[in-house]
C-alpha positions in Angstrom: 0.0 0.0 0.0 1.1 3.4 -0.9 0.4 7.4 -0.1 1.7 10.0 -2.3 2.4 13.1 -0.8 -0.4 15.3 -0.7 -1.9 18.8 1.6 -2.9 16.7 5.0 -0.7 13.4 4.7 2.4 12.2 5.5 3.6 9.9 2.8 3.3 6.2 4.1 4.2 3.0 2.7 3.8 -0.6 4.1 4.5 -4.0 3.1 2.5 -7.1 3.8 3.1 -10.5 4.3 0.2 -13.2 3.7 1.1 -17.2 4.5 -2.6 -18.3 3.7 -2.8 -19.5 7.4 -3.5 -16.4 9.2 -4.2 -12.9 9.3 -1.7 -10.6 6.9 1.1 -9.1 8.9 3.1 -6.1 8.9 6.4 -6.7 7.3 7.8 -3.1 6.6 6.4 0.3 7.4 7.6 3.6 6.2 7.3 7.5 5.9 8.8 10.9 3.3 12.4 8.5 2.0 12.1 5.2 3.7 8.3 5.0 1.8 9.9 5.7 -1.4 12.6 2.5 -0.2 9.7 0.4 0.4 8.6 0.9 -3.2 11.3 1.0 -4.8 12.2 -2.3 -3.5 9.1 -3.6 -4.4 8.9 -2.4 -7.7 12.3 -4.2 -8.4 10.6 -7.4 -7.1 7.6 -7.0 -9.1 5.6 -6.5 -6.1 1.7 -5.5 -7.1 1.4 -2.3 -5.5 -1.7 -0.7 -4.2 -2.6 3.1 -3.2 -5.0 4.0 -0.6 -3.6 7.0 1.4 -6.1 6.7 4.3 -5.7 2.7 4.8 -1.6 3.3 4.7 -1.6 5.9 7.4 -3.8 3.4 9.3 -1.7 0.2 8.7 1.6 2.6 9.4 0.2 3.1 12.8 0.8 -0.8 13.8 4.1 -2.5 14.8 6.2 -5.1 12.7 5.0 -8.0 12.6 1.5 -7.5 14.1 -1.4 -8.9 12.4 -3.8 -6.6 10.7 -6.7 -5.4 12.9 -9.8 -7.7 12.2 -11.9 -4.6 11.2 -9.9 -4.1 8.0 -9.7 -8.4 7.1 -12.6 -7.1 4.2 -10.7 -4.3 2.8 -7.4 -6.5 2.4 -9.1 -9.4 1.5 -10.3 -7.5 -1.9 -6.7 -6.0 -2.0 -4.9 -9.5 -1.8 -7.8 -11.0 -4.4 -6.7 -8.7 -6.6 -2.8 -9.4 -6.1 -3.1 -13.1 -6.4 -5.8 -12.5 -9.6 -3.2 -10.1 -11.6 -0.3 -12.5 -10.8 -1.9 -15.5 -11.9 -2.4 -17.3 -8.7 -4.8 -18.1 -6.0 -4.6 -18.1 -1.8 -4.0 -21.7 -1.7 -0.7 -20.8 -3.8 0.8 -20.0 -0.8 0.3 -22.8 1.8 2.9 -25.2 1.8 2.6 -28.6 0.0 5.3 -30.9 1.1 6.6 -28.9 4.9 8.2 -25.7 2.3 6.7 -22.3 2.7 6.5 -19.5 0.1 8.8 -16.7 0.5 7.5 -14.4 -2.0 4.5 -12.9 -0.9 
C-alpha cells in the first residue's frame, strides 16, 4: 500500500506478508524517504502495489509484525484477491505442500 504526498498526509508505505494460514502481517512500514525504499524495492521485485492514502496511514500506525486489525480483514481481502488475480495465482498458492513455505508474498 502506498500514499503520495499530498496537503494533509504524511507519505506512508507498508508492506505485507500473507502465509494463507493467518491474518496478513506487517512486514515493513515507512514514511517521506524510507516510503519511497519500500517501493522502490518492491517495484524491483515486481511486487503489485496498491494506493490508498487513508488505509496506509492506518496500517503505518501498527508495529512489525503484528497482524492486521480484524476490522480491515474485508478491505485486504479485496486487495490480496486482486494481487493473487493479476499475478496468476490463488490463496491456496501459498500454503505449503510438502513442509516448504512460500517466501515471496
Amino acid at each position: 500500500m502506498t500514499q503520495k504526498r499530498a496537503d494533509t498526509h504524511t507519505p506512508a508505505a507498508v508492506a505485507l506478508k500473507y502465509d494463507g494460514e493467518r491474518a496478513p502481517v506487517i512486514t515493513a512500514t515507512g514514511t517521506w524517504e524510507l516510503a519511497e525504499e519500500i517501493i522502490r524495492i518492491a517495484r524491483e521485485h515486481e511486487v503489485p502495489l496498491y494506493e490508498n492514502a487513508e488505509l496506509a496511514g492506518i496500517l503505518a500506525r501498527l508495529s512489525l509484525n503484528e497482524e492486521i486489525p480484524e476490522e480491515l480483514y474485508r478491505v485486504i481481502a479485496e486487495i490480496l484477491a486482486f494481487a493473487f488475480h493479476i499475478r496468476g495465482r490463488t490463496p491456496e498458492d501459498t500454503r505449503p505442500t510438502d513442509g516448504a513455505r512460500s517466501v515471496d508474498q
